[in-house]
N, C-alpha and C positions, 0 to 999 in steps of 0.2 A: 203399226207396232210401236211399243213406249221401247228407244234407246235412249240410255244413260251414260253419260262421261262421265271419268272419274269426280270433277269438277260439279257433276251434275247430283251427287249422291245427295237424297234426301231433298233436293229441288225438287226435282219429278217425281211422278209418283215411280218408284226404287223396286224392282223384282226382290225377290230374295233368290239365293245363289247356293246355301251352304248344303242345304237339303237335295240340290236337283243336279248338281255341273259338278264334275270333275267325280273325284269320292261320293257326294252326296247321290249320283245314281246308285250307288250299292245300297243307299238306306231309302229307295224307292222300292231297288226290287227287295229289299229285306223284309217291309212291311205288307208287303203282297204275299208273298212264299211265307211267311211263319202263318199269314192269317189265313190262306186254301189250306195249309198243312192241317192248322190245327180243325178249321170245321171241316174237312173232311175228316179228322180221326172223331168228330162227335158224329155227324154223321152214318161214321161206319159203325161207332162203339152201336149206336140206337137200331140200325140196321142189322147187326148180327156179322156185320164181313171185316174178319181177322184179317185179312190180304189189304179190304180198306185202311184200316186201323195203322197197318206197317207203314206203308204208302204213303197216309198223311202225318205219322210219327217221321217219318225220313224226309220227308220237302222241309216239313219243319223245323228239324235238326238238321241239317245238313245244307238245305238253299237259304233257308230264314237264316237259323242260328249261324251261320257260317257266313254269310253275307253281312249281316249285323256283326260278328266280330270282325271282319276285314273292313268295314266301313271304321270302325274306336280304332283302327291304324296300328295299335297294337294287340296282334289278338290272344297271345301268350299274358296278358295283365291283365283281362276283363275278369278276373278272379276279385283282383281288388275292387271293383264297383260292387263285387255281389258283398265284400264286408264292410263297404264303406258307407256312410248313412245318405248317400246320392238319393235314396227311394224316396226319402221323406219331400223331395222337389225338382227329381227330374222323373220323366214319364216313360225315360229309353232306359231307366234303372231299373224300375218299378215292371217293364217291359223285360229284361233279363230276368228277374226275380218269376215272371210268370212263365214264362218259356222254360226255363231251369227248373220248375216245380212239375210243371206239366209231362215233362219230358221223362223225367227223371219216373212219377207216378204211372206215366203211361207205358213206358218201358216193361217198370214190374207187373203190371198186369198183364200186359202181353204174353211175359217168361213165364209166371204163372199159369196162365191160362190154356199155353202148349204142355203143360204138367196136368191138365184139368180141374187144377184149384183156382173155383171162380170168387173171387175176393170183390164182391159190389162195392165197397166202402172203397176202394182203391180206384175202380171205375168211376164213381162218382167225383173222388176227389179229383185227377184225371182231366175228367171234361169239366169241370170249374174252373180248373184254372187252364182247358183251353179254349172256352171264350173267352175270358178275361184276355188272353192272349190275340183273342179276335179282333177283343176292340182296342188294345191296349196303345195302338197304332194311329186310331180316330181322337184318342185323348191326347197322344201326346202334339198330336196339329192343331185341337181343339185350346189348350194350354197357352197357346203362342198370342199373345194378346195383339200384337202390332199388325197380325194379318186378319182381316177382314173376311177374307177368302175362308180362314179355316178356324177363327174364334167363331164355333157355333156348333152348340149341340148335333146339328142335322151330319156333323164328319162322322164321329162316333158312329152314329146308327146308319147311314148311309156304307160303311167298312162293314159293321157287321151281316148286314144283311146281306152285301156282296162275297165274305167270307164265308159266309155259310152256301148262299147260292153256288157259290163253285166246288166248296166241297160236296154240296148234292149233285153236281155234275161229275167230278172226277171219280167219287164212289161209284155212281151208274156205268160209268165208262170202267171202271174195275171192276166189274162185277159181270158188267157184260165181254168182257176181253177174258177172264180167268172161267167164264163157263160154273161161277160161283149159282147152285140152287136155292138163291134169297128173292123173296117176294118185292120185287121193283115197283109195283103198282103201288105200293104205299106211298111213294116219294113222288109219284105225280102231283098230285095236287101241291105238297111243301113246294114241288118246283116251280110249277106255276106259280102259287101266291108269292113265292121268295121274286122270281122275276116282276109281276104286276107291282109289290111294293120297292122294290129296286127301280123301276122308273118313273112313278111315284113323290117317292121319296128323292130323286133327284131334282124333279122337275119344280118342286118344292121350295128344294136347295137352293137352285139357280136363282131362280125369281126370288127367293126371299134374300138371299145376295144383293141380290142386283139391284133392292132397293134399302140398303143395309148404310149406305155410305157410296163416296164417291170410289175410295180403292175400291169396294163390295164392285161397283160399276165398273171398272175397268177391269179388274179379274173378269168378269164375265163377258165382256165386250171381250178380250182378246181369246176367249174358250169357242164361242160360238159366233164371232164374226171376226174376228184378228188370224194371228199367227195359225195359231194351233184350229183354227174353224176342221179343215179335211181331216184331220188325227180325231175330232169330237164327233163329227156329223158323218164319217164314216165308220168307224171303229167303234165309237161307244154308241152312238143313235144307230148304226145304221143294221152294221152288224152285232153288236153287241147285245140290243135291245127289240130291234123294227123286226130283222128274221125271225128271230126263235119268236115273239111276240104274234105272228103271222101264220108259224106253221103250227105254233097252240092253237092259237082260232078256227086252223083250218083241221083242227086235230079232234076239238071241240063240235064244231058245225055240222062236219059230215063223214066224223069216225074215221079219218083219213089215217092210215096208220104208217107211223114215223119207220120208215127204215133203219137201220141200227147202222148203218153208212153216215146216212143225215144227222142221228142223235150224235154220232163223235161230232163231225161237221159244228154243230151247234153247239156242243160241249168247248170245240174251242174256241168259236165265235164271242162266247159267252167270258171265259178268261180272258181273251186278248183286249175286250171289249172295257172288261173292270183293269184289267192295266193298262190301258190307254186312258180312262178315267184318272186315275190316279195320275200318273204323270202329268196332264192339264192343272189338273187342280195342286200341287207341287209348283212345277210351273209358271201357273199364274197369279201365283200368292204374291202382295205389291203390299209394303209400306207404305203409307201416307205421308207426303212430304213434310217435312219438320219447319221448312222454312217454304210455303205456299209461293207459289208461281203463277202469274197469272194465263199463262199461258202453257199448255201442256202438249205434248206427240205424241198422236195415236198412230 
């Protein structure tokens, strides 16, 4: 494991801290909950389940949005960011601006739509802006140049496909817990492919990291053989990806049919699995030292 003394800032290769220790966990779990909130309300809007739609309107007002404003310390002034021109170069403004748009669109179709006035052009606009919302969270990592870890397209697309995955999870798991009469078999298959290119597209990740630079190599050295190796290789590989990966196959192969015990089971294997992903990759985001060492601590 790389430790650093004050002395040592910028010699070693340097963690980054402001994102992950102290406050900075409210802006891990922030970008987690706004992004299942919102794919799951595209999810439900495309599925037909109003109870989904509420459900991931509320994680994402209320765990997202309300975690993001207790992380800015002051959460009574995040007014001023939405009229200040922060959008045009921070990606946590531009991030308020879509969560606020979203929310705000989503809501009225909602009220609407318990009135029976279906307003599509409100649903549409809605679910625009909540992917944008999905990824909005992979760009603002994707933005930070100094880290290796997470200057790279694959953040982006790696958030989204995890955000929408679990909101294909939490919707099923609403739908099967409210006794809702919506056609489920349609979202097999998104599920599977969503899971097949979620590890994938990590495996991807990793390896194209890990030959990116030498930070790119030590972020990943300490994911998958450091510190954090039992949080990775159980929680995102093991459970997050290896079961549910296992009991498709076995789902596949020989019509083996999932229990709706095992599908929550899996449902939460599956989010605890993309939030333990995150936190590594948080985590083990490392500067490159300014003043090279020739000797480094792993």
């Amino acid at each position: 494991m790389i430790q650093t003394k004050p002395y040592e800032f910028m010699v070693q290769f340097t963690p980054q801290r402001e994102w992950i220790e102290r406050r900075g966990i409210l802006l891990w779990l922030a970008f987690f909950f706004v992004e299942l909130g919102s794919g799951m309300f595209i999810v439900s809007s495309i599925l037909g389940s109003s109870m989904g739609m509420l459900i991931g309107w509320l994680i994402c007002a209320i765990l997202g949005g309300g975690l993001h404003l207790l992380y800015l310390g002051h959460p009574i002034r995040f007014w001023r960011i939405l009229l200040s021109s922060g959008w045009k170069s921070s990606w946590i403004s531009r991030g308020l601006y879509f969560i606020a748009i979203f929310l705000t669109f989503g809501l009225i179709h909602m009220i609407l739509a318990q009135w029976e006035f279906q307003v599509t052009g409100l649903l549409i606009i809605a679910d625009i802006f909540a992917f944008l919302t999905v990824i909005y969270g992979g760009f603002a990592m994707a933005f930070v140049n100094g880290i290796k870890l997470w200057n790279t397209p694959m953040i982006p697309l790696l958030f989204a496909v995890g955000g929408i995955w679990g909101g294909i999870g939490l919707t099923v798991a609403t739908v099967l817990a409210t006794g809702q009469s919506l056609e489920l078999a349609s979202l097999e298959p998104w599920s599977r492919l969503f899971l097949t290119g979620y590890a994938i597209i990590l495996i991807v990740y990793l390896v194209s990291i890990r030959y990116a630079g030498e930070e790119g190599n030590v972020s990943v050295e300490q994911i998958v053989k450091g510190r954090w190796r039992t949080l990775f290789w159980v929680m995102v590989a093991g459970l997050g990806i290896v079961v549910p990966l296992i009991v498709m196959l076995l789902h596949l192969a020989g019509g083996f049919e999932v229990p709706v015990s095992l599908m929550y089971v899996l449902i939460l294997f599956e989010l605890l699995g993309d939030l333990s992903l995150r936190y590594c990759i948080l985590r083990c985001g490392y500067y490159h030292p300014l003043i090279p060492s020739t000797t480094y601590s792993y």
